[in-house]
LOLO-713662 format. One record per residue (C-alpha): residue in one letter; residue number from 1; x, y, z. Coordinates in Angstrom, 3 decimals. Example, Ala and Ser with C-alpha at 12.3 -4.5 7.8 and 13.67 -1.06 7.14 Angstrom:
<sites>
residuo, num, px, py, pz
A, 1, 12.300, -4.500, 7.800 $
S, 2, 13.670, -1.060, 7.140 $
</sites>
This chain:
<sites>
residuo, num, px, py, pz
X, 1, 9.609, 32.952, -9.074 $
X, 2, 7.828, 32.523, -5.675 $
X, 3, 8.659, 29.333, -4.247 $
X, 4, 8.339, 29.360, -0.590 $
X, 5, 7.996, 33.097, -0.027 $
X, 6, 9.125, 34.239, 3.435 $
X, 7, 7.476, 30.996, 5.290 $
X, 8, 9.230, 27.780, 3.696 $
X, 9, 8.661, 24.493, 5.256 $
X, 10, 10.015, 22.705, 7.836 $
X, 11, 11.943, 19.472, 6.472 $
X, 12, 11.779, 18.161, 9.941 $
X, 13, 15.080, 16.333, 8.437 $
X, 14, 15.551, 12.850, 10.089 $
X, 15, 18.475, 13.053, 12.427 $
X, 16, 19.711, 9.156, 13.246 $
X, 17, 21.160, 9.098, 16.961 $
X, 18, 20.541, 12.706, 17.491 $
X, 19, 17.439, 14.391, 19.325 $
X, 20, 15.053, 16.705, 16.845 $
X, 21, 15.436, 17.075, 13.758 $
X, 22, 18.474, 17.548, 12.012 $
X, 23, 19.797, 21.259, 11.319 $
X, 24, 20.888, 20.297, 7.976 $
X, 25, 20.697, 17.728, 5.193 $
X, 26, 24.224, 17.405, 3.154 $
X, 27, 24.094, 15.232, -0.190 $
X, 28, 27.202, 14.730, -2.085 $
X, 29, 26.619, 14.047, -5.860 $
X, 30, 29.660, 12.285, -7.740 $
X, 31, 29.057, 12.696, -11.428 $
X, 32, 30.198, 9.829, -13.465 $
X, 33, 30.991, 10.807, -17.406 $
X, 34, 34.146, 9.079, -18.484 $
X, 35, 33.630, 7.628, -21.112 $
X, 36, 29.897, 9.197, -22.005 $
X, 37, 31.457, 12.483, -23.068 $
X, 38, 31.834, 13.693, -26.744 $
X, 39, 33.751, 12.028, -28.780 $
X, 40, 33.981, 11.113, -32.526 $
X, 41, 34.948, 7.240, -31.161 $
X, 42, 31.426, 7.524, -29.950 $
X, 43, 29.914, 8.309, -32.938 $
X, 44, 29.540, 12.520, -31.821 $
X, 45, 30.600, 15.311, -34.495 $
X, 46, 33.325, 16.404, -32.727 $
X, 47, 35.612, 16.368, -29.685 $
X, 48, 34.501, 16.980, -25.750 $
X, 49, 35.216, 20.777, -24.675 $
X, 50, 33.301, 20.868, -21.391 $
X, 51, 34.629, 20.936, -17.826 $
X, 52, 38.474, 19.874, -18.145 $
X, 53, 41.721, 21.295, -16.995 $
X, 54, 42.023, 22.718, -20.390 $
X, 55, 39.581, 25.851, -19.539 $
X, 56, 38.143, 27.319, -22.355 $
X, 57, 38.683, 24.452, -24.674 $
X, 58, 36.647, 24.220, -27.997 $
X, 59, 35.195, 21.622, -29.810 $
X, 60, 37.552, 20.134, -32.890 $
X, 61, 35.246, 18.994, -35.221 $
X, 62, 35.813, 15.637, -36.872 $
X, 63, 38.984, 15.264, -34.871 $
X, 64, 39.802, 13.113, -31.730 $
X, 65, 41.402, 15.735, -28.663 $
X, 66, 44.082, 13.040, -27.631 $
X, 67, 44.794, 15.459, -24.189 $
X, 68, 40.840, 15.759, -23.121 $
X, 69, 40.631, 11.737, -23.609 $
X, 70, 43.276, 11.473, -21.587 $
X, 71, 41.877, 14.076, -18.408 $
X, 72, 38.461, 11.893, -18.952 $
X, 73, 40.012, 8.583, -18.392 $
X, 74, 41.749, 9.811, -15.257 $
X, 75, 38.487, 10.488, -13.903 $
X, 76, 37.835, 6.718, -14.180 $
X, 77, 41.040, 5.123, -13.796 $
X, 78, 42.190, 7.338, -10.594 $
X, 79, 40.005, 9.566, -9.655 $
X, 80, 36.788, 7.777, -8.862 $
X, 81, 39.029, 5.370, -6.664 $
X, 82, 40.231, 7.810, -4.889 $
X, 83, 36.633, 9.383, -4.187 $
X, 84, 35.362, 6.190, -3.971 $
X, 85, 37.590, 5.346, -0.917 $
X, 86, 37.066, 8.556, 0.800 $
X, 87, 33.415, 7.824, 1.216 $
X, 88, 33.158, 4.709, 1.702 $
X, 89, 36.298, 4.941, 4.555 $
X, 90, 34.153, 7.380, 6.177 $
X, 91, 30.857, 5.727, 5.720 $
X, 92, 29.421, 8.848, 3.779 $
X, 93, 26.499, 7.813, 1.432 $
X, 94, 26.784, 9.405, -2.185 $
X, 95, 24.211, 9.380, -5.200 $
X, 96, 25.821, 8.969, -8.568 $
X, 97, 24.819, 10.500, -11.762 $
X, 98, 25.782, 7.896, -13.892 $
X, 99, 25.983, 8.228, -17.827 $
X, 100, 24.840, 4.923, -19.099 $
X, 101, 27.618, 4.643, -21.504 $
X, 102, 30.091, 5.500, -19.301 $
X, 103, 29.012, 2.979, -16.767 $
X, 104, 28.919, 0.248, -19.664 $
X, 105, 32.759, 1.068, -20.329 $
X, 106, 34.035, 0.417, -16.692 $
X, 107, 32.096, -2.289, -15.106 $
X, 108, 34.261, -2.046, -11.841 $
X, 109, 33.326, 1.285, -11.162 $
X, 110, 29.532, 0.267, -11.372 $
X, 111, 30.195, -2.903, -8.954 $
X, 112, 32.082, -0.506, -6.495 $
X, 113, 29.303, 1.638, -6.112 $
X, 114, 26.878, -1.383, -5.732 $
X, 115, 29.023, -2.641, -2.971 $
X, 116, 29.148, 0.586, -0.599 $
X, 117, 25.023, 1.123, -1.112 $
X, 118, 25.273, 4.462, -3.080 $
X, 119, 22.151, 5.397, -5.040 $
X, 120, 22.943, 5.636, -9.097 $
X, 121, 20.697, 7.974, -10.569 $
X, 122, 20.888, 8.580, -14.010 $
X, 123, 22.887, 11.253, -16.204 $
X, 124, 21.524, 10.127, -19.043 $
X, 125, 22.606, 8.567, -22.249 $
X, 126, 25.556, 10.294, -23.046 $
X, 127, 27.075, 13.356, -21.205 $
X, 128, 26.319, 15.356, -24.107 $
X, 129, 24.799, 19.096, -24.887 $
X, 130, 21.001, 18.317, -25.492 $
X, 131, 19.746, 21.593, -25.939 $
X, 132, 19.368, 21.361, -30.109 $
X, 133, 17.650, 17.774, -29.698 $
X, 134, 14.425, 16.864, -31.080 $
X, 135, 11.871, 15.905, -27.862 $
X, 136, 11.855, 12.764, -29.712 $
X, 137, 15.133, 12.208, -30.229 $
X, 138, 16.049, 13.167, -26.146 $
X, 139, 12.764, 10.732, -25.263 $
X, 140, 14.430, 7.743, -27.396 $
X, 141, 18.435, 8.676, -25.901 $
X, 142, 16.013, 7.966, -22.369 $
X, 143, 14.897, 4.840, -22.891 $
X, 144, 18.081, 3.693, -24.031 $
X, 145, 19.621, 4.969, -21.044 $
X, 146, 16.970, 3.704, -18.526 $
X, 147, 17.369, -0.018, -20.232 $
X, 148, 21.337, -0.120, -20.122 $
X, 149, 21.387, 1.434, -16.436 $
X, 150, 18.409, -1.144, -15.504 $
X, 151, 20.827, -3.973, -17.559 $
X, 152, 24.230, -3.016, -15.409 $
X, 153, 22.448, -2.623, -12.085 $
X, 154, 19.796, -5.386, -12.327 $
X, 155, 17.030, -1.909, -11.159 $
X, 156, 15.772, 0.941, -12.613 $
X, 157, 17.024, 4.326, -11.833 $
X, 158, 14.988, 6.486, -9.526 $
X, 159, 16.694, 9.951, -9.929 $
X, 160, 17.466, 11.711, -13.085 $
X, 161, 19.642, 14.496, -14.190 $
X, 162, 20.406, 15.333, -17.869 $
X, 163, 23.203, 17.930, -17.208 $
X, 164, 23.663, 19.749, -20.378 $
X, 165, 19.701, 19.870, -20.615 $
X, 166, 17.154, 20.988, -23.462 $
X, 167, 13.645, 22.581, -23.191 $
X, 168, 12.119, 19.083, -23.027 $
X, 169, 14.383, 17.613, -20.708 $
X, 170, 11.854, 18.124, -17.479 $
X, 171, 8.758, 17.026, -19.197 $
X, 172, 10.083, 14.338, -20.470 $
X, 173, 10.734, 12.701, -17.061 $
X, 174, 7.370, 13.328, -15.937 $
X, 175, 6.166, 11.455, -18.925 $
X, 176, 8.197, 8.318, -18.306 $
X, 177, 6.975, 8.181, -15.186 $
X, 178, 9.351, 5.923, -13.429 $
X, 179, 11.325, 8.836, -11.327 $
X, 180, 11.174, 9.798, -7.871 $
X, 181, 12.642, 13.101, -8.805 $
X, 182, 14.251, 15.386, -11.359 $
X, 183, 17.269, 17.347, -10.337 $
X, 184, 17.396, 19.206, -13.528 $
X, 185, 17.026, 23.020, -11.953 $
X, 186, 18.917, 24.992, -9.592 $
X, 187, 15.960, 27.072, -7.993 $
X, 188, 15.883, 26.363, -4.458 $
X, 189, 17.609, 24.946, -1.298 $
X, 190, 14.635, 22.669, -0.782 $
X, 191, 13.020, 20.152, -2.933 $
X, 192, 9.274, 21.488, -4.602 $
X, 193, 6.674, 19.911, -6.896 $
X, 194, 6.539, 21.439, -10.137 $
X, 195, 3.393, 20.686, -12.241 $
X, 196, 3.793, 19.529, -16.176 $
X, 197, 1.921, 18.118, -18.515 $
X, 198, 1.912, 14.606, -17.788 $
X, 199, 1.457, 15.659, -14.058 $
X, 200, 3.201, 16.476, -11.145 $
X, 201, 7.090, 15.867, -10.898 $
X, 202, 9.081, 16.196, -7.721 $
X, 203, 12.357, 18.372, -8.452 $
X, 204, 15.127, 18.391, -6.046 $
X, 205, 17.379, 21.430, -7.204 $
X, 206, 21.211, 20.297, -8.019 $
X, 207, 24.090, 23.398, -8.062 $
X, 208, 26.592, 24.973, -9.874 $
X, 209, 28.181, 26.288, -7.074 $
X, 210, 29.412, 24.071, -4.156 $
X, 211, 30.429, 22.520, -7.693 $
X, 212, 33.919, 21.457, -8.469 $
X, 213, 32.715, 22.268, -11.509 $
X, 214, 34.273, 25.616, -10.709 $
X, 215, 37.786, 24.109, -10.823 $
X, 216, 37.036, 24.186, -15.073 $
X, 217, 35.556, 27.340, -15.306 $
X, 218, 36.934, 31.033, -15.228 $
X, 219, 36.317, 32.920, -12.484 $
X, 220, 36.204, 29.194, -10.736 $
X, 221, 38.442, 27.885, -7.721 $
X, 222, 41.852, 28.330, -7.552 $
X, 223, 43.111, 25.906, -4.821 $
X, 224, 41.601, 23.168, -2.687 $
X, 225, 41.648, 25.939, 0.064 $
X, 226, 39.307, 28.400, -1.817 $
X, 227, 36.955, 25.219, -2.376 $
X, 228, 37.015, 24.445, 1.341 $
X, 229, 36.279, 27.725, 1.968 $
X, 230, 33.052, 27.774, -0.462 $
X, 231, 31.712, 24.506, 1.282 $
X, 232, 32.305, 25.389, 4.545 $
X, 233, 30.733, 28.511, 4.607 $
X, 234, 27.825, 27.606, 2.445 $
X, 235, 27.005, 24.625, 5.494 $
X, 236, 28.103, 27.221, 7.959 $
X, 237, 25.169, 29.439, 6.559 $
X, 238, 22.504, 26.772, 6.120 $
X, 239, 23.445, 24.809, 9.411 $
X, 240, 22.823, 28.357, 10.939 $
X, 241, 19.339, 28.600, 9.518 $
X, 242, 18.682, 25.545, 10.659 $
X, 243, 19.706, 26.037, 13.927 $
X, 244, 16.774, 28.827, 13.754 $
X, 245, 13.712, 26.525, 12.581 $
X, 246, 14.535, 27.033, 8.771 $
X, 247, 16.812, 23.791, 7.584 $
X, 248, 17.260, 23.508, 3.886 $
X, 249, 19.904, 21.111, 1.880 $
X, 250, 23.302, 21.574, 0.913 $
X, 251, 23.687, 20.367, -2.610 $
X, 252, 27.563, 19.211, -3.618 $
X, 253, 28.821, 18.542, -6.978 $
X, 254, 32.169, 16.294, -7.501 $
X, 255, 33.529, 15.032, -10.839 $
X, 256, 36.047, 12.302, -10.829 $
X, 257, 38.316, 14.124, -13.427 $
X, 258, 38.433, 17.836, -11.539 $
X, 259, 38.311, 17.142, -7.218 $
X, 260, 39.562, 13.448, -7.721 $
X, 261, 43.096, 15.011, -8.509 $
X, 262, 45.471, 14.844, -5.737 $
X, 263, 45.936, 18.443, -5.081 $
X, 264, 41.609, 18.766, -4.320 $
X, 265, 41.070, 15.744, -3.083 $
X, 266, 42.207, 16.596, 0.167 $
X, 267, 40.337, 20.182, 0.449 $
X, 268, 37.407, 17.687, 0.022 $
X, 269, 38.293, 15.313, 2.694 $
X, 270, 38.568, 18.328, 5.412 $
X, 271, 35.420, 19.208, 4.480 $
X, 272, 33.786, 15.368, 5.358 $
X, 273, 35.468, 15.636, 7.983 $
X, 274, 34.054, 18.546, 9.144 $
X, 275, 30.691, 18.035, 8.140 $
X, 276, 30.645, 14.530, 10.604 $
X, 277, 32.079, 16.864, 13.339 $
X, 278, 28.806, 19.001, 13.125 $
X, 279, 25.410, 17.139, 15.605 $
X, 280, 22.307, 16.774, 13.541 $
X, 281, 23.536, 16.711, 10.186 $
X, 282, 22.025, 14.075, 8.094 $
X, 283, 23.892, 12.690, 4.841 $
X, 284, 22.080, 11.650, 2.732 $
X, 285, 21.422, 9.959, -1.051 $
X, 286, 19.127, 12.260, -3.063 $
X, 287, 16.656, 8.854, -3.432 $
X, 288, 15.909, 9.327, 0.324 $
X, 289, 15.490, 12.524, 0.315 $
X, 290, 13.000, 12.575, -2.329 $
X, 291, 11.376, 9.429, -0.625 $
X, 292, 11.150, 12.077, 2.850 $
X, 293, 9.997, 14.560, 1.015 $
X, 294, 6.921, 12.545, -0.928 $
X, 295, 5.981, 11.290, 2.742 $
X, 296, 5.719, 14.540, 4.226 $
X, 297, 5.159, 16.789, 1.738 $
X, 298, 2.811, 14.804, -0.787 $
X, 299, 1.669, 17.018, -3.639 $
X, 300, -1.490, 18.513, -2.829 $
X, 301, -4.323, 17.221, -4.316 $
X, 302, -6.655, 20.222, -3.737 $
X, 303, -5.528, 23.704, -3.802 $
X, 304, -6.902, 27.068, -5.180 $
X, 305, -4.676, 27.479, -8.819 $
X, 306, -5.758, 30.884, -10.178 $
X, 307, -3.496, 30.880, -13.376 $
X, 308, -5.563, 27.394, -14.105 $
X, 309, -9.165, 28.657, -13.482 $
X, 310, -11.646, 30.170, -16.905 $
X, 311, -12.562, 33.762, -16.380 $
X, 312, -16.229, 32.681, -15.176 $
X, 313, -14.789, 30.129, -12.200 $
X, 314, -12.100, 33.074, -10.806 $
X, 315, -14.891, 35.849, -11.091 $
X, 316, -17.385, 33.367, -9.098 $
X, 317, -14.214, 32.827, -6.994 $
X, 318, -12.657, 36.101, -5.899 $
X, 319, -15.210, 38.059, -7.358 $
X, 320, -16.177, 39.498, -3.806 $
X, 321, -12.646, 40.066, -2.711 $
X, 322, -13.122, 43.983, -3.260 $
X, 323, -16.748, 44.875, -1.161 $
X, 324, -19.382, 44.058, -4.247 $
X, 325, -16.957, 45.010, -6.761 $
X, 326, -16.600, 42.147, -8.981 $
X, 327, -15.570, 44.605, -11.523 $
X, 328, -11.532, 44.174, -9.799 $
X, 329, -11.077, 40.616, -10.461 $
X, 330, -12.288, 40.687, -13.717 $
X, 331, -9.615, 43.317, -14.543 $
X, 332, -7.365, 41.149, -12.282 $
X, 333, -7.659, 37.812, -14.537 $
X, 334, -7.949, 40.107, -18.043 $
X, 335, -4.109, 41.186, -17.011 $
X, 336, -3.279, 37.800, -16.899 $
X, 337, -2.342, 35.370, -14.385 $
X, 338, 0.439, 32.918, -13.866 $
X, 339, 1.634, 30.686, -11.536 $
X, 340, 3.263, 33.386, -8.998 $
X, 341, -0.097, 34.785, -8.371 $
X, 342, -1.291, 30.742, -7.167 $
X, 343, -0.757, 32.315, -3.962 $
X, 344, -2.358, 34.793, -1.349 $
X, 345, -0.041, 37.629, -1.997 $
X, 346, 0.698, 37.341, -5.277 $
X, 347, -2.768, 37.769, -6.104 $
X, 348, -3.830, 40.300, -3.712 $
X, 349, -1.000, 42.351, -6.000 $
X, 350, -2.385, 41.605, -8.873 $
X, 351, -5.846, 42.493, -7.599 $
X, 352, -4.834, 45.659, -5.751 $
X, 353, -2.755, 46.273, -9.335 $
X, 354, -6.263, 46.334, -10.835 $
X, 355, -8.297, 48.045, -8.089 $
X, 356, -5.559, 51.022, -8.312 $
X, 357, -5.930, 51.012, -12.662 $
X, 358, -9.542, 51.824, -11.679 $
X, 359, -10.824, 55.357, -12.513 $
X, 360, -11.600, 57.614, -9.730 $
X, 361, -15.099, 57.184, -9.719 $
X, 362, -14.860, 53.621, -9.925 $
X, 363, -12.025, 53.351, -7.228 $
X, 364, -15.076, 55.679, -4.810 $
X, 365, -17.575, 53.566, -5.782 $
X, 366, -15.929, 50.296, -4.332 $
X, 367, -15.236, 52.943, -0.909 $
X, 368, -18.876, 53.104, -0.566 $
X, 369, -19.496, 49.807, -1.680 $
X, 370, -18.306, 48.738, 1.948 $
X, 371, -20.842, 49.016, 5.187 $
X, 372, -20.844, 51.066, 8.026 $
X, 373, -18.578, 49.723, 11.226 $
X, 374, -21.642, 48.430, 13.688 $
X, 375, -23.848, 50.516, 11.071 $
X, 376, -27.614, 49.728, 10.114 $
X, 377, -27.024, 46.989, 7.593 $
X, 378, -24.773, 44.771, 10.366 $
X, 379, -27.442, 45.268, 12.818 $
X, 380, -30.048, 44.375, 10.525 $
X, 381, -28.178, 41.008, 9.334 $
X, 382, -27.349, 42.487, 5.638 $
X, 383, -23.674, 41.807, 5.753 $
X, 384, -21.459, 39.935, 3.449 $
X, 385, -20.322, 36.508, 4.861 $
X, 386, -16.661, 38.051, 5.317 $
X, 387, -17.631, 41.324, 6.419 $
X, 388, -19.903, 39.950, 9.043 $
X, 389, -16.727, 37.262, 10.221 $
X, 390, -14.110, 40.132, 9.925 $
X, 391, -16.395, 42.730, 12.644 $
X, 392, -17.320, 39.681, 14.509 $
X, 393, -13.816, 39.338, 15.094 $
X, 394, -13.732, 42.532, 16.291 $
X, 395, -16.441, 42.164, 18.767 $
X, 396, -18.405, 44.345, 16.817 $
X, 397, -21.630, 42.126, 16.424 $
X, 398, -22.216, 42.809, 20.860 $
X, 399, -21.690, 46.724, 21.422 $
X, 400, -23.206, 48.273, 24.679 $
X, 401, -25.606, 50.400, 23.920 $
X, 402, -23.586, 53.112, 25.449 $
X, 403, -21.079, 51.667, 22.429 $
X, 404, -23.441, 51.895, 19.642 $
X, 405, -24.135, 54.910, 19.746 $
X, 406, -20.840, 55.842, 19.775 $
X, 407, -20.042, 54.463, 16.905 $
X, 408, -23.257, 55.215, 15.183 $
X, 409, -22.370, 58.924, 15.898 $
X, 410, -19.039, 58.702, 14.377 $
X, 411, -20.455, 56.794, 11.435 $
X, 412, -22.424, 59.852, 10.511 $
X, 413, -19.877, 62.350, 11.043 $
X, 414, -17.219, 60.514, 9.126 $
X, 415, -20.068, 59.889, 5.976 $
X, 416, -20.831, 63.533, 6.131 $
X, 417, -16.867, 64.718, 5.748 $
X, 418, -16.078, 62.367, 3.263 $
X, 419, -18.911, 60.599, 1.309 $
X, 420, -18.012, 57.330, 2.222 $
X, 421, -18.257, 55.283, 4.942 $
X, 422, -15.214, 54.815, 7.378 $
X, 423, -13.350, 51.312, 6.404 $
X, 424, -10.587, 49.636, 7.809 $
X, 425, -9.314, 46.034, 8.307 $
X, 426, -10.614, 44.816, 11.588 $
X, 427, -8.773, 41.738, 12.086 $
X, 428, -5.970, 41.906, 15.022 $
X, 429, -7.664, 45.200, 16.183 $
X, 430, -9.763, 45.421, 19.468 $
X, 431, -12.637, 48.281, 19.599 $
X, 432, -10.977, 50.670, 21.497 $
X, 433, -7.977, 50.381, 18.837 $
X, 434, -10.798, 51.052, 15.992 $
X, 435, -12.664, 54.197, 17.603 $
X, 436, -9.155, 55.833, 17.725 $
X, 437, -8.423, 54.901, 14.406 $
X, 438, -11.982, 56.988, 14.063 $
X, 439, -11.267, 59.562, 16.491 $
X, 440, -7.857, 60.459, 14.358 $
X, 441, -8.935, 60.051, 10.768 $
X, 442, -12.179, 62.440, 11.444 $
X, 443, -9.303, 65.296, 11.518 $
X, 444, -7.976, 64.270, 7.533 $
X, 445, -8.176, 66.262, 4.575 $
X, 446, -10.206, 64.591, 2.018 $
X, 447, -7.398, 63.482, -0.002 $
X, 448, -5.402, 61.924, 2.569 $
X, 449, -8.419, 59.943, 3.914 $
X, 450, -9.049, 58.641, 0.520 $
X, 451, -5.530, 57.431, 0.110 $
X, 452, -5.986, 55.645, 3.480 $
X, 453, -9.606, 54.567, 2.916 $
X, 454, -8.134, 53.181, -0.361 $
X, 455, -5.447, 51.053, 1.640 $
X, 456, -7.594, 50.170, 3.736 $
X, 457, -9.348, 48.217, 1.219 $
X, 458, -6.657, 46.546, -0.425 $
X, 459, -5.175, 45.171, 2.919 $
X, 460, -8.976, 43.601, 3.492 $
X, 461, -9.125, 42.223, 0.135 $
X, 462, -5.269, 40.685, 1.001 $
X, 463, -6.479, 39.676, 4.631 $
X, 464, -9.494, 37.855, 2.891 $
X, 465, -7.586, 35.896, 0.420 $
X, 466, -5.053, 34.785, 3.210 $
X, 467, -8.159, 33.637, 4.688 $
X, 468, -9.448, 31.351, 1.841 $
X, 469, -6.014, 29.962, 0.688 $
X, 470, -5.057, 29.467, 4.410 $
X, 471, -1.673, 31.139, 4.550 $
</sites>
């Protein structure tokens, strides 16, 4: 659920013949499952129901559905030409997801898309709902599929999208290991690493939306024009970003059977046209993408991983986040972690989640568990490592006299209002900033400066975490 956060990388997209990066990457996916969809010819239960002109259509078990056959094999006898010319006319590379079966039952097609370079990625065995499948019985309909796309081609295939995927759909392309990438999610506009258990797996998100998809579906597209209109303001938006340091990728769906029909197809060719009217766009296939993407964003091999640590190693680890109160990240890690607190603010919530679940004594106990600004233990070398860094930064650690006794006067004053000693988070703030700070909170009631004392805290324990995971 985190992702990037607020700061995602920069793609620093290649951009062939322009200067800089590009603005935008655009990859156009044409699905290929004519011929791969259900059907009792092909040894399924029933008949296909899925993403036809015949919206809302339902399965007929046992029977053959003589009008969806018929919509499928337009896909492949007219509607992948047409696409298929479009492209290649305009020199636009595409990445297929090809259904092994379906690419066994029109050779042509699979030669076509040989001859103008595109990148076939795999759709799997059969275009077919896997969700009910055994892992073992999706892990064998792989291997099949990998060996009949590796027989057609004469290689292997390097992407992989199931579609109509099941719980073990992900995992199991990690374990094969052969892959590139995994487009089986919809969770981002950039590519991420997602970790499994057979490793890391590099996932670049597909979409349902800049879908034609949405031709077959209710609440879908109407016309060519309201298409148009989806695509062209979805790269108006990103190209935008871009323009403003944050590119990202435009992910676009196309199934020979739904935009390869006449009255679509051209709604489509405005928008390549429009898209190769735009400077520093790069097309491209989703294999070089992912091969950009492994380059300059490699998995890392070392990172802090909270949600993977034992009790002992986080306690030892972020045990002296709160001032000597290792009390907070044991509460912290007994809540339980996951993979949205692998990350500086995520777990500086769940720690300041903790810290505030304290009891009141506890909660005054970590106040005075913190040292005096400029006080006796700083001068006397007694500091933590951070707390020491944090009023170094500060200039703290080479007060004037004139200075030090300023401060060592307000120390006492403030410990003699309140009963703890005066705290707050150094970093960015010069000395005169921090003896008004002083100056301002002398004149608080008691519960209002324990409130802010109490913030105080938890934006040091979030500035010290940002420290140690480097964000």
């Amino acid at each position: 659920m985190r992702g990037y956060g607020r700061h995602a990388p920069d793609p620093q997209w290649p951009n062939p013949g322009g200067a800089g990066p590009a603005r935008i990457c655009v990859q156009f996916v044409i699905n290929y499952e004519e011929g791969g969809e259900n059907s009792i010819l092909h040894g399924d239960a029933a008949s296909e129901a899925f993403l036809s002109e015949i919206v809302g259509a339902q399965p007929w078990p046992g029977l053959r559905h003589m009008n969806m056959e018929s919509i499928y094999e337009y896909g492949a006898r007219a509607g992948f030409w047409r696409l298929w010319r479009m492209f290649t006319e305009r020199n636009l590379p595409v990445t297929v997801y090809a259904v092994a079966t379906a690419m066994e039952k029109h050779p042509e097609a699979v030669a076509a898309m040989l001859e103008a370079d595109w990148e076939i990625a795999s759709h799997g065995l059969k275009w077919i709902d896997y969700r009910d499948y055994s892992k073992e019985a999706e892990r064998e309909h792989m291997a099949r599929a990998i060996e009949i796309h590796t027989a057609l081609t004469g290689s292997r295939p390097l992407g992989w999208y199931t579609g109509r995927s099941g719980l073990h759909s992900i995992d199991l392309v990690a374990e094969e290991g052969g892959f590139l990438y995994s487009s089986d999610a919809y969770a981002d506009d950039l590519p991420y690493w997602q970790d499994t258990a057979h490793g890391p797996l590099l996932i670049l998100p597909y979409t349902l939306d800049s879908n034609d998809m949405r031709f077959a579906t209710p609440q879908g597209f109407n016309t060519g024009d309201h298409f148009y209109a989806y695509l062209k303001d979805a790269f108006d938006c990103l190209y935008e970003e871009g323009g403003k340091g944050q590119a990202k990728m435009l992910n676009i769906g196309l199934h020979c059977r739904l935009v390869g029909r006449p009255g679509r197809a051209q709604a489509l060719a405005r928008f390549l046209d429009y898209v190769q009217s735009k400077p520093d766009v790069w097309v491209a296939r989703r294999v070089d993408i992912a091969r950009h993407w492994r380059e300059r964003f490699p998995y890392p091999a070392t990172r802090l991983r909270p949600s993977r640590m034992d009790r002992a190693e986080f306690v030892a680890t972020f045990g002296g986040i709160f001032e000597h109160s290792p009390f907070v990240a044991e509460r912290a890690f007994d809540a339980g972690l996951h993979d949205a607190h692998d990350g500086a603010l995520g777990l500086a919530g769940a720690m300041a989640a903790a810290f505030r679940r304290a009891s009141a004594q506890e909660r005054l106990a970590v106040l005075k568990a913190h040292p005096d600004l400029a006080g006796r233990l700083a001068l006397a070398g007694e500091l933590t490592a951070d707390s020491k860094a944090e009023q170094a930064s500060a200039g703290l650690d080479a007060l004037t006299e004139a200075e030090l006794a300023r401060f060592t006067d307000l120390n006492r004053r403030y410990t003699e209002r309140f009963g703890f000693p005066f705290i707050i988070a150094v970093r960015g703030r010069t000395k005169n900033d921090i003896l008004a700070a002083f100056e301002t909170r002398l004149d608080h009631d008691h519960e209002t400066e324990l409130a802010t004392a109490a913030r105080e805290v938890e934006t040091i324990a979030r500035l010290r975490l940002q420290a140690l995971f480097g964000e």
